[in-house]
N, C-alpha and C positions, 0 to 999 in steps of 0.2 A: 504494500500500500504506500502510495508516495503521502510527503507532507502535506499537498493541497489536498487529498482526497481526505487525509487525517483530519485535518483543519474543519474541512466539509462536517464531516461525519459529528467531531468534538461542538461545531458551533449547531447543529442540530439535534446532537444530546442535551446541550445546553437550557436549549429552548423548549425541547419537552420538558426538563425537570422542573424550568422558573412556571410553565402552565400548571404541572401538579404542585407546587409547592403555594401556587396564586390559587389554586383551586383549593385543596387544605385551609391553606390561611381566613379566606373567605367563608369554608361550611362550618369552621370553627368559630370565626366569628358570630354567624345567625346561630350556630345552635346556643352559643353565650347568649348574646340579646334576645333570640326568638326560639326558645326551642318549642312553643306550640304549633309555632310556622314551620320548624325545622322537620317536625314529624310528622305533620299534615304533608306536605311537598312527598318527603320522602315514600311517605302510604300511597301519594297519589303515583306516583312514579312505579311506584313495584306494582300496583292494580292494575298502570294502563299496560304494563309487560305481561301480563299472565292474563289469558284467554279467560274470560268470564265461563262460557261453558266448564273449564276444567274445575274454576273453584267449586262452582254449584254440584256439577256431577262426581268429578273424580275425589276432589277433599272430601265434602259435605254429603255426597250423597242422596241429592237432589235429581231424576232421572229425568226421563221425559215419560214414563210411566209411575211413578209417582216416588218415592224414597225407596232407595234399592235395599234390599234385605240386606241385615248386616253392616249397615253402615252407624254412621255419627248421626243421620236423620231418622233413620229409624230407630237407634235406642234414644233419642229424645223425642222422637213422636210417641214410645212405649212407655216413657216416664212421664210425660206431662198431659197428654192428650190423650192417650189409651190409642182407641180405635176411631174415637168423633174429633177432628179440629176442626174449633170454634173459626167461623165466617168471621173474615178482615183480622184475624191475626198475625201479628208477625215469620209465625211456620207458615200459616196458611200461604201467604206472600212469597214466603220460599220455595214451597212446595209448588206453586204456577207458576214462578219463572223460572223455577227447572223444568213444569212440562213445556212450556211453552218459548222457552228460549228467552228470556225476555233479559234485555240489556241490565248489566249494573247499574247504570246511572238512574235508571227507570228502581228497580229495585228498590235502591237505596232510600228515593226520593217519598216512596208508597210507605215505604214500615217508618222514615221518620215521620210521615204525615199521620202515622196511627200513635206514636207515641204520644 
């Protein structure tokens, strides 16, 4: 490797480090001053990466036929609601937009509007 190419390389290590080191410096700072902005931002980031379907069906257990045997939906549908859940509850709400496909943001917006 000749010196220009060295130089090249060195002043482009460079410049990535002073980005990460400006990036650090800066999420450091909001989580000091704002860490309820810090963890909002960060929740929204990690939900808009992971496919809404996966949460509902593959975590939760929310199907497109209704809570899949064995899952986290179904032993909290067997502990709290037996076999009847109650119209405009919060499962209820989970339980249709797993059948039904229905967006998180939609979701989200339904069971805060019942709290």
């Amino acid at each position: 490797m000749s010196d220009d190419q060295t130089d090249v390389l060195r002043a482009s290590v460079d410049k990535f480090f002073f980005c990460v080191e400006k990036f650090v410096v800066t999420t450091g700072d909001l989580v000091e001053r704002h860490p309820v902005l810090f963890w909002t931002l960060l929740f929204y980031a990690i939900t808009s990466l992971i496919p809404e379907a996966w949460i509902l069906h593959s975590l939760f257990g929310f199907g497109p036929s209704g809570p899949v045997k064995g899952s986290p939906a179904a032993l909290v549908q067997r502990i709290f609601w037996d076999a009847t859940v109650k119209k405009d509850s919060w499962f209820s709400t989970l339980q249709c937009a797993g059948m039904k496909g229905t967006s998180a943001r939609q979701m989200i917006g339904s069971i805060a509007a019942k709290l």
